[in-house]
Structure formats: structure tokens, C-alpha cells
Backbone as XML, in Angstrom:
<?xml version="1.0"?>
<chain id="A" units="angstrom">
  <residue number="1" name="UNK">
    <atom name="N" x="43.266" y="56.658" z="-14.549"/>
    <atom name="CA" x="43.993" y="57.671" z="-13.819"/>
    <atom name="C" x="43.769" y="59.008" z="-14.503"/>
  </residue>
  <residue number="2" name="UNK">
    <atom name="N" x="43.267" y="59.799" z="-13.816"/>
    <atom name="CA" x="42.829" y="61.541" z="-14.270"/>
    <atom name="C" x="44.656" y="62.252" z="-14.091"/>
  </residue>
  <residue number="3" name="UNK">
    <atom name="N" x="44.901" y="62.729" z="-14.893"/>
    <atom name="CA" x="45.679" y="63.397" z="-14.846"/>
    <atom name="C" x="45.581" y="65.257" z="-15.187"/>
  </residue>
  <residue number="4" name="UNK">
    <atom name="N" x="45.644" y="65.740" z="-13.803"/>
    <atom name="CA" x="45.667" y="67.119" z="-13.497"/>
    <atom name="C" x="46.080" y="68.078" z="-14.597"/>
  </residue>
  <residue number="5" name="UNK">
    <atom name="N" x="45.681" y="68.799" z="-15.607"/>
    <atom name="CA" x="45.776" y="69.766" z="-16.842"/>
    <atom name="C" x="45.668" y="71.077" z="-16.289"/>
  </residue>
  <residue number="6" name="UNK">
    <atom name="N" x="46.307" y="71.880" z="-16.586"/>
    <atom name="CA" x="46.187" y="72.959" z="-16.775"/>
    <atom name="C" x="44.954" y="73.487" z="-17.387"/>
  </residue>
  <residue number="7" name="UNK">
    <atom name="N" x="44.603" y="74.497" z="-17.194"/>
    <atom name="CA" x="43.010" y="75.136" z="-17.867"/>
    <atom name="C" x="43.698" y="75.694" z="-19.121"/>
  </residue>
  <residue number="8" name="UNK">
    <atom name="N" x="42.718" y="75.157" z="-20.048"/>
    <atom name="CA" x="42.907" y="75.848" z="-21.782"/>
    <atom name="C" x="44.264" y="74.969" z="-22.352"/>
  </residue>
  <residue number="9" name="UNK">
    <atom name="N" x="44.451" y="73.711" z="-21.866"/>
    <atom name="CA" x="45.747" y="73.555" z="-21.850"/>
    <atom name="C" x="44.749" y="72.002" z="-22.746"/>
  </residue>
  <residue number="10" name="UNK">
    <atom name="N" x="44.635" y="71.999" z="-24.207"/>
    <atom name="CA" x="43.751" y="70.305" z="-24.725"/>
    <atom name="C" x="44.398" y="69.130" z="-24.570"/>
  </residue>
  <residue number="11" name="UNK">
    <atom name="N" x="44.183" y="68.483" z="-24.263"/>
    <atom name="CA" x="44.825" y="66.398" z="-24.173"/>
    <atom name="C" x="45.485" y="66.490" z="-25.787"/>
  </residue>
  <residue number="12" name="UNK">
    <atom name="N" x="46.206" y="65.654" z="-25.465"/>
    <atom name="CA" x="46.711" y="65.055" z="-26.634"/>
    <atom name="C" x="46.022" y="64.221" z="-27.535"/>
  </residue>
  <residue number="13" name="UNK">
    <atom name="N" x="45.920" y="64.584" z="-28.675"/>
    <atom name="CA" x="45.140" y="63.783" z="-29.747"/>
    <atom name="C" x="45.454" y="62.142" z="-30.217"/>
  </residue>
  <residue number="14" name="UNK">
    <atom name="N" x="46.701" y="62.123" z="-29.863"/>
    <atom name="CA" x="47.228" y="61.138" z="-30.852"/>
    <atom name="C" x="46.993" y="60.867" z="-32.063"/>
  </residue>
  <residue number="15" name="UNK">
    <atom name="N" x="46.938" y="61.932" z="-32.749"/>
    <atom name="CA" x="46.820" y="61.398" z="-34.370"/>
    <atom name="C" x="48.008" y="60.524" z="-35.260"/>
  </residue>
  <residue number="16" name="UNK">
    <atom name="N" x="48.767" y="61.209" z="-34.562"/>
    <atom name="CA" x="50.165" y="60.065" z="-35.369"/>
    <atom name="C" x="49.930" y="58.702" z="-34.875"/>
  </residue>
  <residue number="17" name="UNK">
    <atom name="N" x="49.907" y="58.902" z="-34.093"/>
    <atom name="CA" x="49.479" y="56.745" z="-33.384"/>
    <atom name="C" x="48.518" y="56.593" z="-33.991"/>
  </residue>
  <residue number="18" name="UNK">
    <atom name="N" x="47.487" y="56.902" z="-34.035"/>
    <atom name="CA" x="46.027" y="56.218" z="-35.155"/>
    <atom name="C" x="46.102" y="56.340" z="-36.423"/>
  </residue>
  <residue number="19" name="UNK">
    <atom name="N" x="46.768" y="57.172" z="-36.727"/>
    <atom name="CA" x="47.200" y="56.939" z="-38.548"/>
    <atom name="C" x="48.400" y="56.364" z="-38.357"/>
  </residue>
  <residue number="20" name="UNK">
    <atom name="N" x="49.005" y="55.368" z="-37.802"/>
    <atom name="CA" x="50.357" y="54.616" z="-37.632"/>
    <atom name="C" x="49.161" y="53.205" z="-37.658"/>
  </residue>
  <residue number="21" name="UNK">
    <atom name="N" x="48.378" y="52.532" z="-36.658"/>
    <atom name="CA" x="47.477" y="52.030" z="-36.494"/>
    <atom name="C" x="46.206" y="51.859" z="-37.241"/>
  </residue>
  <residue number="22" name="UNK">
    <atom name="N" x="46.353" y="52.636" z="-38.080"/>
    <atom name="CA" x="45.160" y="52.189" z="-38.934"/>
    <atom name="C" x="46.156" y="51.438" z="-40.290"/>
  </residue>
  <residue number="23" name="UNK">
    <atom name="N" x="47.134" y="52.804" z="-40.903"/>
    <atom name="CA" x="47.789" y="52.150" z="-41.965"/>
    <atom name="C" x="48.819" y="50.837" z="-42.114"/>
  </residue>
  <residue number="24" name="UNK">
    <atom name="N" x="49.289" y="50.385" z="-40.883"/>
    <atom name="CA" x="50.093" y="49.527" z="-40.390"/>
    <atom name="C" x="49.642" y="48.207" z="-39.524"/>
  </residue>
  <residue number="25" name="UNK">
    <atom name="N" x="48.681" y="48.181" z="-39.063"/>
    <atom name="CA" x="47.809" y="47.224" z="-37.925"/>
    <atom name="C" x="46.747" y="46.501" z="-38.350"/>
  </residue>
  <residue number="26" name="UNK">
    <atom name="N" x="45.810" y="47.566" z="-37.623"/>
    <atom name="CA" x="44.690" y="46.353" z="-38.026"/>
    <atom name="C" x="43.605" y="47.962" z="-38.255"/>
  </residue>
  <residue number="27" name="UNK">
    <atom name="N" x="43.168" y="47.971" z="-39.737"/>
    <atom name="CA" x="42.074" y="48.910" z="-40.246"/>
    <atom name="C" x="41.284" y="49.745" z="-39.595"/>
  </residue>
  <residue number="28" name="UNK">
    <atom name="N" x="40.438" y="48.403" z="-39.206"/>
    <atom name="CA" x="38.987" y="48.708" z="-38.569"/>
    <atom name="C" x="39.173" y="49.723" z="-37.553"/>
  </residue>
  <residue number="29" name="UNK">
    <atom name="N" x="39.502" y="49.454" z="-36.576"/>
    <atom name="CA" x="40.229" y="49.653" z="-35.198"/>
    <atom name="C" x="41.046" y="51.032" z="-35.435"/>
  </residue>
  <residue number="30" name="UNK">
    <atom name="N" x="41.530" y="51.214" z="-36.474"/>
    <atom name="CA" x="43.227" y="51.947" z="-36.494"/>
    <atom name="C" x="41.834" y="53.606" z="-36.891"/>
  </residue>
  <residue number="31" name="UNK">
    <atom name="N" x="40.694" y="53.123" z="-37.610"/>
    <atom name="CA" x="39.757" y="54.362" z="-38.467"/>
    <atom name="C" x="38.788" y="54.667" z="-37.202"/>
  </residue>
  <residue number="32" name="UNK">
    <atom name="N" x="38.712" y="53.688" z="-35.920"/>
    <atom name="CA" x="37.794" y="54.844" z="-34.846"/>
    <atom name="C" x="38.371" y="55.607" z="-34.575"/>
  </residue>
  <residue number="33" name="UNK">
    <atom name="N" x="40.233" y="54.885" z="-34.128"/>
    <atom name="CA" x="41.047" y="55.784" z="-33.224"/>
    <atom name="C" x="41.342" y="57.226" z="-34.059"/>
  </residue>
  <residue number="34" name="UNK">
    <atom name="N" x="41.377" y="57.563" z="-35.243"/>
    <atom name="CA" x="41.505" y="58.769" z="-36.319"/>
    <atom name="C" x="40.007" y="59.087" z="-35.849"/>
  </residue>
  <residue number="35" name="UNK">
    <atom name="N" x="39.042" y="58.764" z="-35.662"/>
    <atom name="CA" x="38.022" y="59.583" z="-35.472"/>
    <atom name="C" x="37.781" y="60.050" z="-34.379"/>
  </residue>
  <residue number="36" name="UNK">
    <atom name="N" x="37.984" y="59.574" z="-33.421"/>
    <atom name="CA" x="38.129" y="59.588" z="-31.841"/>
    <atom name="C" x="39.142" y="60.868" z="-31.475"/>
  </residue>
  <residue number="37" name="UNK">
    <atom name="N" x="40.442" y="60.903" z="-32.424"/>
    <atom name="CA" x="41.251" y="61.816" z="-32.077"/>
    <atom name="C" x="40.872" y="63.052" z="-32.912"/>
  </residue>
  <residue number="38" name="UNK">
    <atom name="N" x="40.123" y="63.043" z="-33.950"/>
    <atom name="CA" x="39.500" y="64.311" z="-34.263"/>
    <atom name="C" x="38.505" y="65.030" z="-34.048"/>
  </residue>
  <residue number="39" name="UNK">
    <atom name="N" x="37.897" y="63.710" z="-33.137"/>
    <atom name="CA" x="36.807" y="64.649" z="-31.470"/>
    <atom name="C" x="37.257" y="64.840" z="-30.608"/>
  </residue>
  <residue number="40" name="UNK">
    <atom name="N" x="38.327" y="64.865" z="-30.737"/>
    <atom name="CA" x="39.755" y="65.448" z="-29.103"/>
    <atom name="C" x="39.612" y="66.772" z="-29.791"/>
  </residue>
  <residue number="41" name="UNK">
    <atom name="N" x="40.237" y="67.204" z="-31.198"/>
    <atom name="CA" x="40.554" y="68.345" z="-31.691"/>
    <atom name="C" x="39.336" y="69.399" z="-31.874"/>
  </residue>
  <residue number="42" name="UNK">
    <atom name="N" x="38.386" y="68.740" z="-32.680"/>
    <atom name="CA" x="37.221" y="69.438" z="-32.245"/>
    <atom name="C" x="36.853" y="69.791" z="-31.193"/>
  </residue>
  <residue number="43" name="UNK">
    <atom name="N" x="36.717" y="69.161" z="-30.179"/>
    <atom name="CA" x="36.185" y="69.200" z="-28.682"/>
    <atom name="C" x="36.846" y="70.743" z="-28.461"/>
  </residue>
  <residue number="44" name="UNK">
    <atom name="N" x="38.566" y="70.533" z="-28.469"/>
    <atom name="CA" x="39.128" y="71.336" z="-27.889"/>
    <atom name="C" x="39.021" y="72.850" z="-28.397"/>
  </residue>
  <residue number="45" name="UNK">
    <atom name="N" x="38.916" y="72.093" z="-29.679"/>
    <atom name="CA" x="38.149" y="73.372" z="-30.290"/>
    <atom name="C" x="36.921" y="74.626" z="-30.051"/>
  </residue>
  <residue number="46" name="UNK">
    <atom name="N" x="36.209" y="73.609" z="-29.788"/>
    <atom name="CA" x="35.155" y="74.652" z="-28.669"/>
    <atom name="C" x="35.117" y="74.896" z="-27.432"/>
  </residue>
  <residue number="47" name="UNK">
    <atom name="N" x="36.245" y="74.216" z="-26.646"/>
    <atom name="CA" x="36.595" y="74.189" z="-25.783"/>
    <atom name="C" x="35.663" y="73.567" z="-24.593"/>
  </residue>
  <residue number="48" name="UNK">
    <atom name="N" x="35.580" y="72.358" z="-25.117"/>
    <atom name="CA" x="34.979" y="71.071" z="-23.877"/>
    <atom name="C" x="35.976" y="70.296" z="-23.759"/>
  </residue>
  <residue number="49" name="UNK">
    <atom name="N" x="36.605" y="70.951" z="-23.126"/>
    <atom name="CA" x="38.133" y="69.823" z="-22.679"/>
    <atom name="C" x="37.543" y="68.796" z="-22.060"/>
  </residue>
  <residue number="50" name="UNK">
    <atom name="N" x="36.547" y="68.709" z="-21.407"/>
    <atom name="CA" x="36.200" y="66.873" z="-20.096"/>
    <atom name="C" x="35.921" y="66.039" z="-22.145"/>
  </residue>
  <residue number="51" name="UNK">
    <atom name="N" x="34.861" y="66.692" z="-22.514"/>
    <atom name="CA" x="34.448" y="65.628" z="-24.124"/>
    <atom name="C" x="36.233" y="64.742" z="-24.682"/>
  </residue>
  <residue number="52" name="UNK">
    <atom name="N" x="36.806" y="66.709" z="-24.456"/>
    <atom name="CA" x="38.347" y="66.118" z="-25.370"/>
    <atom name="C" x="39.208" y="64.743" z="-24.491"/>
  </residue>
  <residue number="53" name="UNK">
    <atom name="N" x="38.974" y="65.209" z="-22.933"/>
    <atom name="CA" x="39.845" y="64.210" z="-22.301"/>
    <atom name="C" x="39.204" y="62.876" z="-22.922"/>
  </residue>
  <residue number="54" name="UNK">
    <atom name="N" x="38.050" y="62.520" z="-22.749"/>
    <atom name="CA" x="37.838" y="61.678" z="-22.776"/>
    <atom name="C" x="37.972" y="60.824" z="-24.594"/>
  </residue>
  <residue number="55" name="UNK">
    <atom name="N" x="37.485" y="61.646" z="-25.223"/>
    <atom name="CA" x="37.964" y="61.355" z="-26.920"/>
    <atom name="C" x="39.524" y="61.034" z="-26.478"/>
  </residue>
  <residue number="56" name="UNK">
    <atom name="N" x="39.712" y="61.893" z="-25.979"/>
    <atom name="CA" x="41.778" y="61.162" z="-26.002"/>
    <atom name="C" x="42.093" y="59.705" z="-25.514"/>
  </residue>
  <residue number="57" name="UNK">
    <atom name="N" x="41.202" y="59.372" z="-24.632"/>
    <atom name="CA" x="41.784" y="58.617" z="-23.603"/>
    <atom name="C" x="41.118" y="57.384" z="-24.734"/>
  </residue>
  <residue number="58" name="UNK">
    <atom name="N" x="39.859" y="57.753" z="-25.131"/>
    <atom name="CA" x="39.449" y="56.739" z="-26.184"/>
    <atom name="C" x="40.370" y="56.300" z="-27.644"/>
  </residue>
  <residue number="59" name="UNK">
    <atom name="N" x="40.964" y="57.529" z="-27.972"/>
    <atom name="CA" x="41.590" y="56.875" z="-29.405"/>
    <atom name="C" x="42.898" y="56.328" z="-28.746"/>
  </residue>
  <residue number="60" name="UNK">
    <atom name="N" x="43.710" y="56.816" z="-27.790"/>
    <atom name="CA" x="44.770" y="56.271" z="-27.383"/>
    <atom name="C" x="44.558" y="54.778" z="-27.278"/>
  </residue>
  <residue number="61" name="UNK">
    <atom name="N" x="43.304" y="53.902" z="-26.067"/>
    <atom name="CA" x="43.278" y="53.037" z="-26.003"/>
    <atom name="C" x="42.838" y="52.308" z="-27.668"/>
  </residue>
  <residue number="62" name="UNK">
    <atom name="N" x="42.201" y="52.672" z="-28.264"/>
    <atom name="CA" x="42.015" y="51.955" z="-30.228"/>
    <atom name="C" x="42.838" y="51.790" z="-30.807"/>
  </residue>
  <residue number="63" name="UNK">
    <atom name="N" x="43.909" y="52.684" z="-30.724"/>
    <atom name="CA" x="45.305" y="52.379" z="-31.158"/>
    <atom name="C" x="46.258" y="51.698" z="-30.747"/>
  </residue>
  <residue number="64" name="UNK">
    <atom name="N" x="46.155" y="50.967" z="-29.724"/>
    <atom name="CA" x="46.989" y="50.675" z="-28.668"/>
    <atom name="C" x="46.280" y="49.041" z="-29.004"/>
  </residue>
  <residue number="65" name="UNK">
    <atom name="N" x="44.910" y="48.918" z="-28.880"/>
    <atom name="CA" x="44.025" y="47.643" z="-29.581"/>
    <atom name="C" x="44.357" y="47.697" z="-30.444"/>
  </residue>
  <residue number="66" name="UNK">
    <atom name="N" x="44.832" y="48.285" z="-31.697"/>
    <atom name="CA" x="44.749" y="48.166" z="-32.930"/>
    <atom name="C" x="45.991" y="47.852" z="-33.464"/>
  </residue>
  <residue number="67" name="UNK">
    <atom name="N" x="47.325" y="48.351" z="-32.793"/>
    <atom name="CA" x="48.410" y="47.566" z="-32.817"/>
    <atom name="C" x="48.929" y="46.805" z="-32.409"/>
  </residue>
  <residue number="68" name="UNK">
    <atom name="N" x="48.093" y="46.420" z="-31.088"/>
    <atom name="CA" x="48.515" y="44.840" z="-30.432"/>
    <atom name="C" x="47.489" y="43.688" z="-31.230"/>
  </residue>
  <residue number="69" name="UNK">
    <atom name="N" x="46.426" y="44.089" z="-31.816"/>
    <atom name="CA" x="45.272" y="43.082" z="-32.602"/>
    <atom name="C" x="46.606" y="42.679" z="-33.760"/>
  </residue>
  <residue number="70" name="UNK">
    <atom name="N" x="47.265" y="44.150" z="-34.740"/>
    <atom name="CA" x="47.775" y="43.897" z="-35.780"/>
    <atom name="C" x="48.876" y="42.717" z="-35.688"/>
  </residue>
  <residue number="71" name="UNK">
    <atom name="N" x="49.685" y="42.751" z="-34.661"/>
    <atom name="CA" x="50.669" y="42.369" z="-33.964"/>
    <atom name="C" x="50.575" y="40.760" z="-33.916"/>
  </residue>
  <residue number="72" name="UNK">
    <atom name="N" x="49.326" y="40.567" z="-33.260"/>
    <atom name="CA" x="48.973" y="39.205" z="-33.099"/>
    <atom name="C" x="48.759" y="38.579" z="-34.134"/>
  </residue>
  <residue number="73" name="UNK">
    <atom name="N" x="47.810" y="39.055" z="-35.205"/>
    <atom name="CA" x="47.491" y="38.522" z="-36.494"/>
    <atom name="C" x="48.615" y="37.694" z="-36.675"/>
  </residue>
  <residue number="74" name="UNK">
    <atom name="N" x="49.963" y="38.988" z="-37.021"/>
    <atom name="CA" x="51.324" y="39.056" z="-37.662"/>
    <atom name="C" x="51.414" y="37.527" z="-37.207"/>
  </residue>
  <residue number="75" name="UNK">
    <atom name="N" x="51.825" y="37.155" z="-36.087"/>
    <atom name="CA" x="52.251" y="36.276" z="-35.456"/>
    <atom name="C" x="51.495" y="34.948" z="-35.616"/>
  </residue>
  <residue number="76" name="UNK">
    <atom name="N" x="50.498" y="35.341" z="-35.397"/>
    <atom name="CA" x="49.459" y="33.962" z="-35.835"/>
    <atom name="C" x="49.949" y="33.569" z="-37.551"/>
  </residue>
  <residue number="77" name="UNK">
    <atom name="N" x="49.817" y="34.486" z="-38.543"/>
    <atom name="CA" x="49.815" y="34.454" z="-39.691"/>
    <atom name="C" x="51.281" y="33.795" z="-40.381"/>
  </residue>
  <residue number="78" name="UNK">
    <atom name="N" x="52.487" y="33.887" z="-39.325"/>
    <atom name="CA" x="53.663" y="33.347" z="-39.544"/>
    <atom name="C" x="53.538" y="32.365" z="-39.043"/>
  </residue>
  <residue number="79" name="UNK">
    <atom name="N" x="52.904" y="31.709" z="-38.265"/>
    <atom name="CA" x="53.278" y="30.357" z="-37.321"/>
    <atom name="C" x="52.333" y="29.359" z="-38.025"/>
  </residue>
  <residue number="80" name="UNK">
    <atom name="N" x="50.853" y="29.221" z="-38.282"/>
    <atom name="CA" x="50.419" y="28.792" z="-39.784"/>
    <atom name="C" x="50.679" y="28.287" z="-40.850"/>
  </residue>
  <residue number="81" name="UNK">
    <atom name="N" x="51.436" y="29.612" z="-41.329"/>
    <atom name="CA" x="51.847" y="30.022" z="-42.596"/>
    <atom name="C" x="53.803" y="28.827" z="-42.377"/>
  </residue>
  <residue number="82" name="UNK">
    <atom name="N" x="53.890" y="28.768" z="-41.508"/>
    <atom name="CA" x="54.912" y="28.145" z="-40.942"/>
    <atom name="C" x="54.811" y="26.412" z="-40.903"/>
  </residue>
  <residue number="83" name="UNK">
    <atom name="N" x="53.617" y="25.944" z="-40.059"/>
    <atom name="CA" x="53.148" y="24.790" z="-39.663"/>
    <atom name="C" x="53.274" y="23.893" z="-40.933"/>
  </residue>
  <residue number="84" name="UNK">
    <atom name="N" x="51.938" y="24.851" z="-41.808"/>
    <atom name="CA" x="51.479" y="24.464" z="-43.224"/>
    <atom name="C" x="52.712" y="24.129" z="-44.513"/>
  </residue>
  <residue number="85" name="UNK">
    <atom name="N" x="53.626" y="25.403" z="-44.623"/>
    <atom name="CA" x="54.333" y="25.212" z="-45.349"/>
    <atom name="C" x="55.449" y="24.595" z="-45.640"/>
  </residue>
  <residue number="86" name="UNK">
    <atom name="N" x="56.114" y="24.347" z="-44.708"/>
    <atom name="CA" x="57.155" y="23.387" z="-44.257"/>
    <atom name="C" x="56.805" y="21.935" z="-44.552"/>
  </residue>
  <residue number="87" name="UNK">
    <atom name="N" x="55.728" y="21.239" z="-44.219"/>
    <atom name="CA" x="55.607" y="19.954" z="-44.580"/>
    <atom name="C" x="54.950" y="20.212" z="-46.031"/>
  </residue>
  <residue number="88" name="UNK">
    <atom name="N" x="54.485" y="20.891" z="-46.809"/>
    <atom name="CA" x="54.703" y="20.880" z="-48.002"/>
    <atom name="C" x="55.751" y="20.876" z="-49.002"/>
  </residue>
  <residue number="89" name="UNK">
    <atom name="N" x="56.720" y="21.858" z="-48.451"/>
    <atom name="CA" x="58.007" y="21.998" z="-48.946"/>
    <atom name="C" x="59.000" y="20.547" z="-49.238"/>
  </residue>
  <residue number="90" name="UNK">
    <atom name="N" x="58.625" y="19.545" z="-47.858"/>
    <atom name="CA" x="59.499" y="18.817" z="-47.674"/>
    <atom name="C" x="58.848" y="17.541" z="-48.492"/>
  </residue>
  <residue number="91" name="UNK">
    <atom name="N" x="57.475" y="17.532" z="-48.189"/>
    <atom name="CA" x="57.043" y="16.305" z="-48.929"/>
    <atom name="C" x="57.150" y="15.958" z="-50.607"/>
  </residue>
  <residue number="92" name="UNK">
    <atom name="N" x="57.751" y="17.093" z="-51.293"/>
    <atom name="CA" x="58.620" y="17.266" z="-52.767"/>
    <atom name="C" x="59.459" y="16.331" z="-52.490"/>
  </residue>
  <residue number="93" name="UNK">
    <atom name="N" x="60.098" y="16.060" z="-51.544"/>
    <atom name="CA" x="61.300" y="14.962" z="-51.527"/>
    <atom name="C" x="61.276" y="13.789" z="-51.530"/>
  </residue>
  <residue number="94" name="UNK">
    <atom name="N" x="59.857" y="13.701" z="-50.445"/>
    <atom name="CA" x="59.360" y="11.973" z="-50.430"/>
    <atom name="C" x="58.745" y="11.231" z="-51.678"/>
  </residue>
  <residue number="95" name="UNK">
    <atom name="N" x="58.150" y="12.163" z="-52.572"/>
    <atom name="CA" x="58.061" y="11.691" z="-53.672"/>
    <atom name="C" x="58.970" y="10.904" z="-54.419"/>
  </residue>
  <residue number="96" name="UNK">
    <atom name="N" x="59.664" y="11.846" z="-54.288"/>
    <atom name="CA" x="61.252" y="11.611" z="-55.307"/>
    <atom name="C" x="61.608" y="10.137" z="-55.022"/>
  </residue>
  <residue number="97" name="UNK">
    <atom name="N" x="61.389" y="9.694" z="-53.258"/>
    <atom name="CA" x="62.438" y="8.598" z="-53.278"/>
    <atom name="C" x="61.749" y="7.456" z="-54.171"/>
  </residue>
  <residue number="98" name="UNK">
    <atom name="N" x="60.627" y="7.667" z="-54.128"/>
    <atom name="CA" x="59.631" y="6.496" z="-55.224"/>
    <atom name="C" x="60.311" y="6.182" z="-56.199"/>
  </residue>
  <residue number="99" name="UNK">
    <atom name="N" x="60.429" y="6.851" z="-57.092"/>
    <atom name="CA" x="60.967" y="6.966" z="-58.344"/>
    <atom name="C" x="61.994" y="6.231" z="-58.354"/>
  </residue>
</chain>
């Protein structure tokens, strides 16, 4: 969806979301969207707003990947980390009844 701008008027960078997303999420992903949004700023800088729209529309969506990727990990990494550890925890006990 194109959304109608004003002339001289630059897209939004999102730099706070991609440095939220890189330092908090998932890396890889979180360091295009910081680069992506500092070819929004540049762009706008020389004033190629179509380059900037589109750098915007790009780091928005990397960040947006990059905190739903982080997100999932999270979740995967507890449920695992969950599966695994629990029957370790418990099998300390079954030992015991040997004894």
C-alpha cells in the first residue's frame, strides 16, 4: 500500500525499531534493518524520496522479521529447554528409590 506524502516531506526511518531488533531479537536481521534505515536518511538526504520510501518500507519489514524470528527462537528455546530439563530434574529421584 503507497501511502500519499507530502513533497519534501521523508518516510520514516525507523531507527529505533532496528536498533530495538538488532540488540534484542535476532542480530543478523536486526543490522540490515539499521542499514536499510540509514538509506532512508541518506536518500532523504539528497532528496530521492521514491529510494527513501522504499529503504523505509524495507527496514520496517527486517525489523518486524527480526523480532518475530527473535520471538520464536525465545519460545522454541523455552519449550526444549523445558521438554529436556524436567525429566532430568526428576530422574534424581528415581535413583534414590534404589538405594
Amino acid at each position: 500500500m503507497v501511502v500519499a506524502r507530502p513533497v519534501g516531506v521523508p518516510p520514516p526511518d525507523y531507527q529505533a525499531l532496528a536498533w530495538f531488533a538488532c540488540l534484542c531479537c535476532c542480530w543478523p536481521l536486526g543490522l540490515v534493518a539499521i542499514i536499510r534505515s540509514n538509506e532512508v536518511r541518506t536518500a532523504s538526504a539528497r532528496g530521492d524520496y521514491l529510494t527513501a520510501e522504499a529503504a523505509s518500507r524495507s527496514a520496517r519489514t527486517m525489523s518486524f522479521l527480526a523480532i518475530g524470528l527473535g520471538i520464536a527462537f525465545m519460545v522454541l528455546y523455552i519449550i526444549i529447554l523445558t521438554v529436556y530439563l524436567i525429566p532430568l530434574l526428576t530422574m534424581e529421584n528415581t535413583y534414590n528409590d534404589y538405594n
